[in-house]
C-alpha positions as protocol buffer text, in pm:
chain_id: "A"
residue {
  index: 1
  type: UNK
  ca { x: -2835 y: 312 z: -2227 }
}
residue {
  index: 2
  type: UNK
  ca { x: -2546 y: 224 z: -1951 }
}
residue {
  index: 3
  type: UNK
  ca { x: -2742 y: 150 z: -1613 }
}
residue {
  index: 4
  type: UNK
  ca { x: -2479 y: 303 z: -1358 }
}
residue {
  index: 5
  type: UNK
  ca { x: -2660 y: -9 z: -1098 }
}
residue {
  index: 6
  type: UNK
  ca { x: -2509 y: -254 z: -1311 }
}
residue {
  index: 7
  type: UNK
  ca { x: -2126 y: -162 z: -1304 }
}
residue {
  index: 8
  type: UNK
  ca { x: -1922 y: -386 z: -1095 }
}
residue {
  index: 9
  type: UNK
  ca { x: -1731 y: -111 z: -849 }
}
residue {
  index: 10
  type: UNK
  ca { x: -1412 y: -373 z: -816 }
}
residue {
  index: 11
  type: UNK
  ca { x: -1392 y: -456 z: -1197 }
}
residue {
  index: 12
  type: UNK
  ca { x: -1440 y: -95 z: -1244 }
}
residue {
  index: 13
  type: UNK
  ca { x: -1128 y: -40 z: -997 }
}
residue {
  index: 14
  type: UNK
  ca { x: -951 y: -277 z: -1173 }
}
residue {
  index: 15
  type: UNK
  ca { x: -982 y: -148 z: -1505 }
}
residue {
  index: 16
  type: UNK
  ca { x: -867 y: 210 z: -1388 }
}
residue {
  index: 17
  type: UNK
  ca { x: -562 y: 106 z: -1209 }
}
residue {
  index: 18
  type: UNK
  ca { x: -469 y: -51 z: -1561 }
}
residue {
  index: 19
  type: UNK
  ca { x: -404 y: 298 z: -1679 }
}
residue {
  index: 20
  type: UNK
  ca { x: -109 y: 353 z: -1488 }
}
residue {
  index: 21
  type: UNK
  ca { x: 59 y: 31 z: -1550 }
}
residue {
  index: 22
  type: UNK
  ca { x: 28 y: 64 z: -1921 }
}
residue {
  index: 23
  type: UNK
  ca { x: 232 y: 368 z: -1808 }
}
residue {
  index: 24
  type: UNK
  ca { x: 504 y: 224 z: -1611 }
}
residue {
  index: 25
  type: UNK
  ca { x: 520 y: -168 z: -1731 }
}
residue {
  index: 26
  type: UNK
  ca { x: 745 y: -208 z: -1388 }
}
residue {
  index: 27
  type: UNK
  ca { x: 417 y: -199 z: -1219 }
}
residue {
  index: 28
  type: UNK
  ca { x: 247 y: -402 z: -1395 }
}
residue {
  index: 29
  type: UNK
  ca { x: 56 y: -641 z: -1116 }
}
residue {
  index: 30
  type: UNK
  ca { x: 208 y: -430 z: -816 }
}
residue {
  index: 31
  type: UNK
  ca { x: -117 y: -257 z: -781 }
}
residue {
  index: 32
  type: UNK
  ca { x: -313 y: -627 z: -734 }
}
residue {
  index: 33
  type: UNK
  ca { x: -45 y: -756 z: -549 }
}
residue {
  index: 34
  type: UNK
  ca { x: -70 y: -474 z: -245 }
}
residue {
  index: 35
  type: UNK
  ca { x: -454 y: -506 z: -267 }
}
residue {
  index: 36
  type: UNK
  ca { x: -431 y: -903 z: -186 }
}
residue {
  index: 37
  type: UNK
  ca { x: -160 y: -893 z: 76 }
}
residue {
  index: 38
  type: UNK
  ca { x: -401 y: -547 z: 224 }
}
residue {
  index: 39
  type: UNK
  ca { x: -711 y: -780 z: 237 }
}
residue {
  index: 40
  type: UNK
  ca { x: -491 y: -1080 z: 378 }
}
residue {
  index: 41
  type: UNK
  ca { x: -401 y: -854 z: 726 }
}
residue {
  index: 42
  type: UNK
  ca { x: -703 y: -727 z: 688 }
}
residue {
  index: 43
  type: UNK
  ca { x: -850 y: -1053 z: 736 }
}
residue {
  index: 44
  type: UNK
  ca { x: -591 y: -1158 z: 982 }
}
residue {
  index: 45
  type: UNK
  ca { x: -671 y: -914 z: 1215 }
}
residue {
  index: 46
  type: UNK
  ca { x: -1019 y: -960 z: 1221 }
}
residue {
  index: 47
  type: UNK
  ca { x: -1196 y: -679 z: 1024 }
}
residue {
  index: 48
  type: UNK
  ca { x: -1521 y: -729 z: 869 }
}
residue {
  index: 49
  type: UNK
  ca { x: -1574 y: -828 z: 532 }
}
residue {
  index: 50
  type: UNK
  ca { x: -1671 y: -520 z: 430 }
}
residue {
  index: 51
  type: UNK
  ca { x: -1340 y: -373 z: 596 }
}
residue {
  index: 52
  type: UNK
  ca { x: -1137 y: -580 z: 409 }
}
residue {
  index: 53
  type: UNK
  ca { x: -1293 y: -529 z: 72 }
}
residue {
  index: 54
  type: UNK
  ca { x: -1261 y: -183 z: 135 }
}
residue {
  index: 55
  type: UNK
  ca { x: -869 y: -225 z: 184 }
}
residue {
  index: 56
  type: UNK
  ca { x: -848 y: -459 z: -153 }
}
residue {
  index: 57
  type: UNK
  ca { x: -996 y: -172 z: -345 }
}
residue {
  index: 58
  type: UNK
  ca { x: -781 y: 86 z: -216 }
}
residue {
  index: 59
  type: UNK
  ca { x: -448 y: -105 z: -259 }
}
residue {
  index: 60
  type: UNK
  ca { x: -587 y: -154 z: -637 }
}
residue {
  index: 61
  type: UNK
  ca { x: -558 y: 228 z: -662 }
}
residue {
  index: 62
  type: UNK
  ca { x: -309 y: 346 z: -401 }
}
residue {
  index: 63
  type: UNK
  ca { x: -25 y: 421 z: -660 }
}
residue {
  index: 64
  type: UNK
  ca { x: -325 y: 586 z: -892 }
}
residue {
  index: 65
  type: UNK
  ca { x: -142 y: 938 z: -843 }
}
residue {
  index: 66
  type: UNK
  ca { x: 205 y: 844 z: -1056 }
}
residue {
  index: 67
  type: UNK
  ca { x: -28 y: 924 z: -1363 }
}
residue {
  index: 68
  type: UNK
  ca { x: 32 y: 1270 z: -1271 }
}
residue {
  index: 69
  type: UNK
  ca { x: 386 y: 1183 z: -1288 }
}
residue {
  index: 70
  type: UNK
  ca { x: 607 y: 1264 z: -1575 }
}
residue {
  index: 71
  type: UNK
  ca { x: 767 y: 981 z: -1782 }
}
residue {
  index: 72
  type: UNK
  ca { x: 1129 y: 1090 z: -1743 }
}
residue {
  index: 73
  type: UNK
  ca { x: 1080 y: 1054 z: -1348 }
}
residue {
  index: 74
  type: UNK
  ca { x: 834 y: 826 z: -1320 }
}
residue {
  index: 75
  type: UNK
  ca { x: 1018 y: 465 z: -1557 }
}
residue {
  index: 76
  type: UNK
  ca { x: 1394 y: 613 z: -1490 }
}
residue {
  index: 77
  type: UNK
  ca { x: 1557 y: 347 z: -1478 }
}
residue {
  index: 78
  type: UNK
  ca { x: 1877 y: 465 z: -1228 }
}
residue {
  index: 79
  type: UNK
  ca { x: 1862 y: 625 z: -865 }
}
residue {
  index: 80
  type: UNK
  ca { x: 1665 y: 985 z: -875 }
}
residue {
  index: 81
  type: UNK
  ca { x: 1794 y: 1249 z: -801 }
}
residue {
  index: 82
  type: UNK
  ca { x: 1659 y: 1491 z: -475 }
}
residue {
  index: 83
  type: UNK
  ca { x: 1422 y: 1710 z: -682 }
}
residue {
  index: 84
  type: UNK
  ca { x: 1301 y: 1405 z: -902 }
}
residue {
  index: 85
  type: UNK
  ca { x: 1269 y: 1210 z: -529 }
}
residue {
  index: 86
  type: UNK
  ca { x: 1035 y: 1528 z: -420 }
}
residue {
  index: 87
  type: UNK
  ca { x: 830 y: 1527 z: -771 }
}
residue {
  index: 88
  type: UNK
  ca { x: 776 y: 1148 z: -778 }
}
residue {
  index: 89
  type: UNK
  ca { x: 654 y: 1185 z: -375 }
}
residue {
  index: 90
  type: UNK
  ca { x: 345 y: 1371 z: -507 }
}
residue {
  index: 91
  type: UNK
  ca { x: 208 y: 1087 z: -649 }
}
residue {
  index: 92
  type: UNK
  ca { x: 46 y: 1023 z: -311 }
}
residue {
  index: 93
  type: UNK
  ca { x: -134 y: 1421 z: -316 }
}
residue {
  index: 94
  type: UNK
  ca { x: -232 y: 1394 z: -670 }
}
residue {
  index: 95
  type: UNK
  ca { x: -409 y: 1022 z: -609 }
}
residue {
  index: 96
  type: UNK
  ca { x: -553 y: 1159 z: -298 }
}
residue {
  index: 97
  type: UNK
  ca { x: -720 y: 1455 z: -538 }
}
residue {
  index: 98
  type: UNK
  ca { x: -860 y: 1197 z: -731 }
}
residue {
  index: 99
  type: UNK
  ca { x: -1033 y: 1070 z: -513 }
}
residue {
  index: 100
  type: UNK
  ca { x: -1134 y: 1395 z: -247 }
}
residue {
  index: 101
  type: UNK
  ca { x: -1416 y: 1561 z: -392 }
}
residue {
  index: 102
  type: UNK
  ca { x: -1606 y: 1251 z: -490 }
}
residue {
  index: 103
  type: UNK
  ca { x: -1920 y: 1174 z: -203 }
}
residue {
  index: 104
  type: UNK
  ca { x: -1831 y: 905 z: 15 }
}
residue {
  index: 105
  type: UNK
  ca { x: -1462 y: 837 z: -129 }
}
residue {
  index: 106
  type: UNK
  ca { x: -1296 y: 1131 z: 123 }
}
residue {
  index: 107
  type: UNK
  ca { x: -1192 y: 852 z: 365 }
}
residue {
  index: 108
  type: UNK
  ca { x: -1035 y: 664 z: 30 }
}
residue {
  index: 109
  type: UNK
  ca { x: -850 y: 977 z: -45 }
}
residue {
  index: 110
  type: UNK
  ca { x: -728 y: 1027 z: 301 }
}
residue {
  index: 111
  type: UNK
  ca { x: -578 y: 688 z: 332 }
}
residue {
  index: 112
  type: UNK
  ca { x: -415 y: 719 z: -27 }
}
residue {
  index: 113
  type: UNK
  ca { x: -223 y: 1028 z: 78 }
}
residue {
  index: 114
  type: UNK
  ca { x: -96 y: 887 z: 383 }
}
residue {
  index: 115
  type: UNK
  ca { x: 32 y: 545 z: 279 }
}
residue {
  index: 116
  type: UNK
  ca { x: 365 y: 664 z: 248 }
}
residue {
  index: 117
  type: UNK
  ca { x: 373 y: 783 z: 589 }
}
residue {
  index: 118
  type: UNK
  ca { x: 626 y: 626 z: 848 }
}
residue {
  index: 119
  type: UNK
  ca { x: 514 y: 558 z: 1266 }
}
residue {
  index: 120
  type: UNK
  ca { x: 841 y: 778 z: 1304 }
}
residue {
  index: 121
  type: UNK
  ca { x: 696 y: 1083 z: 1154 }
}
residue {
  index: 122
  type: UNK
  ca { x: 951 y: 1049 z: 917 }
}
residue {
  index: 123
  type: UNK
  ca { x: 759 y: 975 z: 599 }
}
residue {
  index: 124
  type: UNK
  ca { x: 566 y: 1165 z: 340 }
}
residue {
  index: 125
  type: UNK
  ca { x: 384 y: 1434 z: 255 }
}
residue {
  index: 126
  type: UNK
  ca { x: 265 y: 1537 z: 559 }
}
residue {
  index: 127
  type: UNK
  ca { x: 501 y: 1363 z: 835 }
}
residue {
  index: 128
  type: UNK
  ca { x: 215 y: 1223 z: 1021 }
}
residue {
  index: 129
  type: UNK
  ca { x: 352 y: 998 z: 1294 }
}
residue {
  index: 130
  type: UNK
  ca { x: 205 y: 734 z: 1515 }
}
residue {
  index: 131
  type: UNK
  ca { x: -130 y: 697 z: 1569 }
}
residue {
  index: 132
  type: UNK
  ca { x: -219 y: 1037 z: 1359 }
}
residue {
  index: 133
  type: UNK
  ca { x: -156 y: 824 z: 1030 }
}
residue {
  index: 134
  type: UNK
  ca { x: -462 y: 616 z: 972 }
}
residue {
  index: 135
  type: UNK
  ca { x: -457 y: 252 z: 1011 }
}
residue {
  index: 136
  type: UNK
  ca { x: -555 y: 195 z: 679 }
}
residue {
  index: 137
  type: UNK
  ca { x: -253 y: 343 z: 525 }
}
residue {
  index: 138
  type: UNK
  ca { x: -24 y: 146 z: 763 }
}
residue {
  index: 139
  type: UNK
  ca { x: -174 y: -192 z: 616 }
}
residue {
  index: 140
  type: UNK
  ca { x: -108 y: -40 z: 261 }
}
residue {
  index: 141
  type: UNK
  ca { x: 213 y: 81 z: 369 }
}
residue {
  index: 142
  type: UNK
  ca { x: 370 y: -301 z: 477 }
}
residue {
  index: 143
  type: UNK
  ca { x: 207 y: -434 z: 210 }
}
residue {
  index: 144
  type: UNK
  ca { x: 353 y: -226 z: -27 }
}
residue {
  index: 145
  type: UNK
  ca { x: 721 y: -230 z: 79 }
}
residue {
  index: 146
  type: UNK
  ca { x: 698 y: -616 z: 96 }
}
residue {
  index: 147
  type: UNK
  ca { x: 543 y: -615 z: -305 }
}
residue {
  index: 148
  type: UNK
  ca { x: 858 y: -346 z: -349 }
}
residue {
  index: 149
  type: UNK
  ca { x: 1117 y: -539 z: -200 }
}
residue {
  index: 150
  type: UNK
  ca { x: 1045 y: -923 z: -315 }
}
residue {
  index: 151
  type: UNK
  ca { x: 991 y: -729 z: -731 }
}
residue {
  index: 152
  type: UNK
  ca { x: 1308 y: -729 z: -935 }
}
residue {
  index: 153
  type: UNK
  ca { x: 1285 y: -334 z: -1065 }
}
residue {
  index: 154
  type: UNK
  ca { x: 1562 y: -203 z: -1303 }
}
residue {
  index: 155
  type: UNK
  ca { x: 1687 y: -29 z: -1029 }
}
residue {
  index: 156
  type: UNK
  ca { x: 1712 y: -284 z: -724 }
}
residue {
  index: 157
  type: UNK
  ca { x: 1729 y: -680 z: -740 }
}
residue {
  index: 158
  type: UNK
  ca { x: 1455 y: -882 z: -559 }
}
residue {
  index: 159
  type: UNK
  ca { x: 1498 y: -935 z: -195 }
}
residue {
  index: 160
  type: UNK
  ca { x: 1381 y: -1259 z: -91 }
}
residue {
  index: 161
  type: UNK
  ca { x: 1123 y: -1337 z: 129 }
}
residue {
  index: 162
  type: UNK
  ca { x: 1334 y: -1441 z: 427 }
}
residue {
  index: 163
  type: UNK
  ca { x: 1553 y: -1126 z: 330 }
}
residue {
  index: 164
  type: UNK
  ca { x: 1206 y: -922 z: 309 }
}
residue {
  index: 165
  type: UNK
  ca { x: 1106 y: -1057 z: 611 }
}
residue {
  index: 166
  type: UNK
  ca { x: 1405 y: -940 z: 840 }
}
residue {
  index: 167
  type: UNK
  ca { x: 1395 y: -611 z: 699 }
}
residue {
  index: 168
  type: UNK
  ca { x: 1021 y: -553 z: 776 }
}
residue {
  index: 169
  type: UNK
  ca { x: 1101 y: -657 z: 1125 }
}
residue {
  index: 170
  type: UNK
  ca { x: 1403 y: -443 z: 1146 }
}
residue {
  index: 171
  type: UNK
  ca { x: 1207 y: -163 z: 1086 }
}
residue {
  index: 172
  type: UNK
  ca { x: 924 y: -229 z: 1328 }
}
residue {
  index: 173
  type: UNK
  ca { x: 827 y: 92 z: 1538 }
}
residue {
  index: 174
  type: UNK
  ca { x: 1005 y: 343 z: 1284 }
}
residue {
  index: 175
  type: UNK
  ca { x: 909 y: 301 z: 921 }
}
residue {
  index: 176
  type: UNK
  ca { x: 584 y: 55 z: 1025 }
}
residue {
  index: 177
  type: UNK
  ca { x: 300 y: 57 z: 1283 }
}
residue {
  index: 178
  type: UNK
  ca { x: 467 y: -201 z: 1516 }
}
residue {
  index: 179
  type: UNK
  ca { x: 113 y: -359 z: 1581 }
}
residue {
  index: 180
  type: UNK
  ca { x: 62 y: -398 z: 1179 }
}
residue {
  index: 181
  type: UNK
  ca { x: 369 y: -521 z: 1183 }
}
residue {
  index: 182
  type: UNK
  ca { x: 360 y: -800 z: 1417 }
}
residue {
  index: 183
  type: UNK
  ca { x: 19 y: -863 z: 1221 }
}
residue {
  index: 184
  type: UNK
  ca { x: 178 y: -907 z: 898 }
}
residue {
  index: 185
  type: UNK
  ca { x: 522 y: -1118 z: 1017 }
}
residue {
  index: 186
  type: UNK
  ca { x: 312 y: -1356 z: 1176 }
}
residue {
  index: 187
  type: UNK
  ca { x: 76 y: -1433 z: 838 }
}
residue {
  index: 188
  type: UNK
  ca { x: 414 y: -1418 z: 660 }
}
residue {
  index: 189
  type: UNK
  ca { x: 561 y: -1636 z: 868 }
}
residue {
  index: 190
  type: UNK
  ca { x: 281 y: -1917 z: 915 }
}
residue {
  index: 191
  type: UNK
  ca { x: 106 y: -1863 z: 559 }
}
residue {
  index: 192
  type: UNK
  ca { x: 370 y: -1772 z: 304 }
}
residue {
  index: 193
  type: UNK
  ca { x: 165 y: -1917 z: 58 }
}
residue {
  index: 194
  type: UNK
  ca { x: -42 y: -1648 z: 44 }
}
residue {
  index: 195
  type: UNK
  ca { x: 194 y: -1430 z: -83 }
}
residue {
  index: 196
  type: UNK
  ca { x: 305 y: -1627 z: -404 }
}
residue {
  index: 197
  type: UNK
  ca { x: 176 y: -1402 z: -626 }
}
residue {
  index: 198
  type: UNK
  ca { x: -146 y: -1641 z: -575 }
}
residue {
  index: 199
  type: UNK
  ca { x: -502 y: -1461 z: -535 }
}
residue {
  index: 200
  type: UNK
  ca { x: -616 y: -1535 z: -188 }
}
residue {
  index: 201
  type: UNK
  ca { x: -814 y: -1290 z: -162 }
}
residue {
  index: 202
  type: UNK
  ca { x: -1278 y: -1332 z: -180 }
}
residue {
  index: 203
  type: UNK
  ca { x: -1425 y: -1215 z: -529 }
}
residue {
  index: 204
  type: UNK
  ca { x: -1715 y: -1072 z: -404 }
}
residue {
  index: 205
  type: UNK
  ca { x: -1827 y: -749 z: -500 }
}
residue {
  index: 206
  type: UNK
  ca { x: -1632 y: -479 z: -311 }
}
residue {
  index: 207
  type: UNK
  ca { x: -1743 y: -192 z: -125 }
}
residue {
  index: 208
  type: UNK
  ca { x: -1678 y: 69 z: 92 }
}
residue {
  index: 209
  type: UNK
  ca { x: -1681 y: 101 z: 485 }
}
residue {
  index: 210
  type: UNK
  ca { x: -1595 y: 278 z: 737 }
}
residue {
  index: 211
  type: UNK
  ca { x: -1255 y: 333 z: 866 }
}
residue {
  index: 212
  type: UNK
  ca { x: -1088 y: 10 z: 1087 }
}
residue {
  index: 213
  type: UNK
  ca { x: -1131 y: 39 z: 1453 }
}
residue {
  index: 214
  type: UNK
  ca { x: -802 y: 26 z: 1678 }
}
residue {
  index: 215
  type: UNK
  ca { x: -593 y: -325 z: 1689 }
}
residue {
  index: 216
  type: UNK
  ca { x: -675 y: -425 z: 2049 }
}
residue {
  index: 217
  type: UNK
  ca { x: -340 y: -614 z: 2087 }
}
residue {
  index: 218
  type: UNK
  ca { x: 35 y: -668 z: 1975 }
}
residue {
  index: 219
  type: UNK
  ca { x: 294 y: -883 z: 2029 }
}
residue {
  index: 220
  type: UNK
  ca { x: 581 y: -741 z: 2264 }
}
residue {
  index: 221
  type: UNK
  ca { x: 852 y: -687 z: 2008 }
}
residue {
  index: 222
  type: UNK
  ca { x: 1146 y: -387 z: 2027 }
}
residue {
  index: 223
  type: UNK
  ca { x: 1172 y: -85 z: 1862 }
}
residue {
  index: 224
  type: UNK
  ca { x: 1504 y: -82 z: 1620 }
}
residue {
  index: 225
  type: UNK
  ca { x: 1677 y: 265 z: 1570 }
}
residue {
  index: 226
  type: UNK
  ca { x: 1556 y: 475 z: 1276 }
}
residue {
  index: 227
  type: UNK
  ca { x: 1652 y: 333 z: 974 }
}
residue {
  index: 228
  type: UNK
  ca { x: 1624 y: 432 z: 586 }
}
residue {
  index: 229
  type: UNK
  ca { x: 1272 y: 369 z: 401 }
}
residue {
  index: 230
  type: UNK
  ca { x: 1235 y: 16 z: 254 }
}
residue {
  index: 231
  type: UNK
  ca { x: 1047 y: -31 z: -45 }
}
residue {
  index: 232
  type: UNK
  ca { x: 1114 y: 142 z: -402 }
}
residue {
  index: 233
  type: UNK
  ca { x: 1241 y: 440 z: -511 }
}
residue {
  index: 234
  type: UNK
  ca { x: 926 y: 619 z: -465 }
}
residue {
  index: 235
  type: UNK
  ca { x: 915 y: 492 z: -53 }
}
């Protein structure tokens, strides 16, 4: 018999986020990708360990909901169209459902749903703005776009990372959490290496925390006017 004690919770992560990129091959490796570069702010801002293996697991499963997407939507290959834009936007309630009524995942589910959420109130599904969105979903959120916009996808070419970089900045204050953001252009900036497509991230067995506590400090930086969401078609 299977001894529950004995699964590894990360491998077991791993293996599930598999399911939708056997779905949508244009995925394939986003999932890890966003995980690393979650646990690499994570870990330049200071967070525990446990805090930032928290954020690596939920950046393995943050897109988890586009299962519950159809195919026709979901691995189009061309620009969607407003009611496929609204369909493929619920990918973030049905991952969150997932995740919900399972003890001691709620805060996991919370921070799925939100992680296409913009500081201008602006994003998706529930318009949260500012500091009502939680911090973990903001982390997600950069680290997301910046997989998005540096991934050639049918759709889109690949930005570069200089190209990534000034559009991330650009849209500090209105799609990101300006203090994330200053977070994540300065690792960019000074450690680019970790964002290769090499693992940086620890392999120690992940588990789950409680939410991140309040950055205590940002860089002074301006706040650009609104601009369009960056990422993929589903941002």
């Amino acid at each position: 018999m299977i001894c529950l004690e004995d699964i590894d919770f990360h491998l077991f992560i791993e293996s599930l986020t598999r399911t939708i990129e056997l779905k949508d091959m244009y995925t394939a490796g986003h999932s890890r990708r966003v995980s690393e570069i979650a646990e690499h702010i994570c870990r330049e801002w200071g967070r525990t360990d446990r805090e930032c293996e928290y954020l690596h697991v939920i950046g393995h499963v943050h897109d988890i909901g586009k299962i519950g997407i159809a195919d026709g939507v979901l691995m189009k290959s061309g620009k969607l169209s407003p009611a496929e834009h609204l369909l493929m936007q619920q990918h973030t309630v049905i991952g969150a459902s997932i995740f919900e009524n399972l003890p001691g995942l709620d805060r996991m589910a919370d921070v799925i749903r939100h992680h296409h959420e913009r500081f201008d109130g602006k994003g998706y599904p529930d318009g949260l703005r500012a500091d009502a969105i939680p911090l973990e979903s903001a982390v997600i959120a950069i680290a997301d776009a910046y997989d998005a916009m540096t991934t050639y996808r049918p759709y889109k070419a690949a930005l570069t990372a200089e190209q990534a970089f000034e559009e991330i900045r650009r849209n500090r204050g209105t799609q990101f959490h300006p203090e994330i953001c200053d977070l994540f252009l300065d690792l960019l900036e000074h450690r680019p290496r970790n964002f290769s497509g090499e693992s940086g991230a620890t392999e120690t067995g992940r588990s789950s925390c409680p939410g991140m506590a309040r950055p205590t400090a940002s860089r002074p930086g301006t706040r650009p006017e609104p601009a369009l969401t960056v990422g993929d078609k589903t941002a």
